[in-house]
N, C-alpha and C positions, 0 to 999 in steps of 0.2 A: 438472544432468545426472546424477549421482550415482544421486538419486533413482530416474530415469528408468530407467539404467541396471540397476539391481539388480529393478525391478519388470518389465524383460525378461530378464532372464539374472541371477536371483537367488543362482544356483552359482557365478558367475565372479567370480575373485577381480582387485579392480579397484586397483592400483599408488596411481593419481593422478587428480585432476580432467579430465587431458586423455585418458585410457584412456577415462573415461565418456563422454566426447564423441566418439571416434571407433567404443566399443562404439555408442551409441545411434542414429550415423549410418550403420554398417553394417548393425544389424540392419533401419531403418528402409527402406534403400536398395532391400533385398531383397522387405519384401512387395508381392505383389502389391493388397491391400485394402485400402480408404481406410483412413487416418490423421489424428489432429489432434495438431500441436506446437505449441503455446504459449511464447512470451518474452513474461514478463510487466514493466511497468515499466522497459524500457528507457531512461531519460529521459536519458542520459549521449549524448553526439554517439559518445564513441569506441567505447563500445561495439557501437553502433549499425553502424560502419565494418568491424567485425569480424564482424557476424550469418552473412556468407556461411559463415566457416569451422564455423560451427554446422549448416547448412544441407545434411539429407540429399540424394539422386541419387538422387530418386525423384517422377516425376511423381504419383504416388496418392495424396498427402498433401493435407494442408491448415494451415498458416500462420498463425499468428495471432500480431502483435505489438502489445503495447500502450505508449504514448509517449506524453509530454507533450511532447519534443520535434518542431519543428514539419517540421523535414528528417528525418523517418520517411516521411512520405507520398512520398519518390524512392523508396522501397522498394517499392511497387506500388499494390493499390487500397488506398485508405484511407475509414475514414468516419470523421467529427469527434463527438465525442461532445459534447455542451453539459451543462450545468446542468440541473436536474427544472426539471419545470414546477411553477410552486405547487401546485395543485391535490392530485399526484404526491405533494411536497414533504412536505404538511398530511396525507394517507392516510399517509404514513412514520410521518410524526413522532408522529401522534396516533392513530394505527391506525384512524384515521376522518376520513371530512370533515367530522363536526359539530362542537357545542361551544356557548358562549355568545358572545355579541361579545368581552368580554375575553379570553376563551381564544384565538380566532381571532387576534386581533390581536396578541399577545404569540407565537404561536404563525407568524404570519405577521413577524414582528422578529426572533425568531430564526432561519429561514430566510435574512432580508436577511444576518443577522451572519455565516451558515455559506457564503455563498455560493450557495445551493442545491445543495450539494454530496451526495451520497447518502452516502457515506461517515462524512463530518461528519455529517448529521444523523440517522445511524444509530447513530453513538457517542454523540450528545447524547442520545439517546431512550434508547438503553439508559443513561447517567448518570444522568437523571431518573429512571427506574422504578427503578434499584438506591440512591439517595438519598432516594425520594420526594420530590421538587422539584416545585412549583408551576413553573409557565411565568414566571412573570414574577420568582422567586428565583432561577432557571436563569440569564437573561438578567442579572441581576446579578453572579452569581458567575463567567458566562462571563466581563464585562466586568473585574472584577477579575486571572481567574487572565490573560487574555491581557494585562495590562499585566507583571504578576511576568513572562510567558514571555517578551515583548521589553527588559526590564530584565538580562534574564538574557543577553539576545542579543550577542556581543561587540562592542565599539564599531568595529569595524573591518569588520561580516563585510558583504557586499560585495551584500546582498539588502534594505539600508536598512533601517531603524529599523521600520518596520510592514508593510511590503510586500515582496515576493520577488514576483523574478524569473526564471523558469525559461528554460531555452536553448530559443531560437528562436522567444520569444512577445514578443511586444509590448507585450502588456497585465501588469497586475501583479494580483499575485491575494492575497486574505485571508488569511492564516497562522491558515486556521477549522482548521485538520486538527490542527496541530500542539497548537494548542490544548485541541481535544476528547480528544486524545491524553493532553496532562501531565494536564487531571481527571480522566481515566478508569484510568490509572495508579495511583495509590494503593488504589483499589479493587479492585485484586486479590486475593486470599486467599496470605496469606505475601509481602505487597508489596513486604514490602524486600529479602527474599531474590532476588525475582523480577526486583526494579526493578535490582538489581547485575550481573544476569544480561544483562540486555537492555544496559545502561548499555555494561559490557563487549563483546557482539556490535557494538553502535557504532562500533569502531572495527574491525571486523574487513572486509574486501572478501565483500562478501554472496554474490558465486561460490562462497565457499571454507567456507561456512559451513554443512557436510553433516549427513547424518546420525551420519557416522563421529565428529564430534566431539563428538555428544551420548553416544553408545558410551565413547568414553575418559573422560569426568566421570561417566558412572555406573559403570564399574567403579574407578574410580579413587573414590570416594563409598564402594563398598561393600567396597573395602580397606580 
């Protein structure tokens, strides 16, 4: 809301996290012309319990939450979003639907491995074209680094050895994301500095994670 806040009322000087929240539901409260507020990745139940106190007094808006959690839909209409369709999948991945039969087919495996996930196989394609990877060396290295990633995974952590379980699903889903994630990592420019960066935000509550405290490391940088 931070954000939010200062891109309505860029003069007004804002205390604390919860100032932005009642700046942004004030001023929102007020206009008369539509609006759109986005929560994005609410996946948490508790958070979800709290959305109203986010929630401008204002009929001219529009609402959008996005949730893996499956008690999001008590919150109004919902639609379910699924997986690409292959077809979708193969125009991603290969910025076209042709190829040879091995391309296809290697091409249609990695899909299986991502889940058909857009996300996932939007990191995967940008890993290939920044490695120049063949399809079927992709498919290798994916199947390597996700063993290192659940080796890594603590023996206790409560989402089993290969599969995780998200609140309020039933089904278990491929840990493709996490995955696409650790290869694509190193590949940053100045990685290690950047990977310590991120590593640290890990443990921070992502509410609180503003722009104010990119402000403090860079003057605090260029003292």
């Amino acid at each position: 809301m931070e954000a939010a806040a200062k891109q309505l009322l860029p003069d007004r000087v804002l205390d604390d996290p919860e100032a932005a929240v009642t700046l942004v539901k004030e001023v929102l409260s007020g206009w008369s012309e539509r609006w759109p507020l986005v929560f994005d990745n609410l996946d948490n139940p508790e958070d979800l319990r709290g959305i109203i106190n986010f929630i401008p007094a204002n009929r001219h808006g529009c609402i959008l939450i996005t949730s893996r959690y499956a008690g999001s839909k008590e919150l109004g209409q919902s639609i379910e979003l699924g997986h690409m369709e292959k077809n979708e999948g193969l125009q991603l991945l290969l910025r076209s639907s042709g190829g040879d039969t091995d391309e296809l087919e290697a091409a249609e495996e990695i899909l299986s491995l991502l889940g058909n996930l857009p996300l996932a196989i939007d990191q995967a394609r940008a890993y290939i074209s920044k490695r120049q990877l063949g399809l079927r060396p992709f498919v290798r290295e994916y199947e390597r680094r996700k063993q290192s990633v659940m080796q890594e995974t603590p023996q206790h952590w409560p989402y089993g050895p290969y599969q995780r379980m998200l609140p309020g699903k039933e089904k278990e889903t491929s840990p493709s994301l996490l995955t696409t994630w650790e290869m694509s990592l190193p590949l940053l420019e100045q990685a290690a500095e950047l990977e310590n960066v991120i590593t640290l935000f890990a443990f921070f509550n992502p509410v609180n994670i503003g722009e104010r405290l990119f402000r403090v490391m860079t003057q605090m940088t260029t003292i």
